[in-house]
N, C-alpha and C positions, 0 to 999 in steps of 0.2 A: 633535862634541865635539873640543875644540881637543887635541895634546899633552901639554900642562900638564895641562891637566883629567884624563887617561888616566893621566897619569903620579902627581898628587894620588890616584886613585882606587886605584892599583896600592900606594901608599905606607899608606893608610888600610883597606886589604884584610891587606896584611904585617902592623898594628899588629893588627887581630883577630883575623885568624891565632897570633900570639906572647900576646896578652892570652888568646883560649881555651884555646891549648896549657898555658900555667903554668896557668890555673886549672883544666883539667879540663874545660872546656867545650867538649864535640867540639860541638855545634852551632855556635859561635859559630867555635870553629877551621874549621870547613868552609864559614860565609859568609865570613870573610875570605877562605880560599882560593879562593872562586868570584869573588870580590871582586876577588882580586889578578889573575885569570887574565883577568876582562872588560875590566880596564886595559889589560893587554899588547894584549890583542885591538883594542881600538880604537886603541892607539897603534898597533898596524901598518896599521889602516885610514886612519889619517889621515896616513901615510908613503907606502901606495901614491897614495890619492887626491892627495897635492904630487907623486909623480913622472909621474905622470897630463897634471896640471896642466901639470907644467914641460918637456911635449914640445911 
């Protein structure tokens, strides 16, 4: 998974997060949250794997 795509997922994780906090919805706040946490995680993977690359 490219950056972008990590970074789209990390943004689209915050929006379910924010959308189930106002309504109430802890399940839905809890898959955004895991949501947001799997972006960050792949954007670091995909930042070690380019410094990897670029030795």
């Amino acid at each position: 998974m490219g950056k972008g795509k990590a970074k789209a997922k990390q943004v689209k994780g915050k929006l379910k997060e924010t959308t189930g906090n106002v309504t109430g919805d802890r399940r839905l706040e809890a898959e955004g949250r895991a949501e947001k946490v799997s972006g960050k995680v792949e954007e670091s993977a995909e930042r070690a794997r380019k410094n990897l690359r670029d030795r």
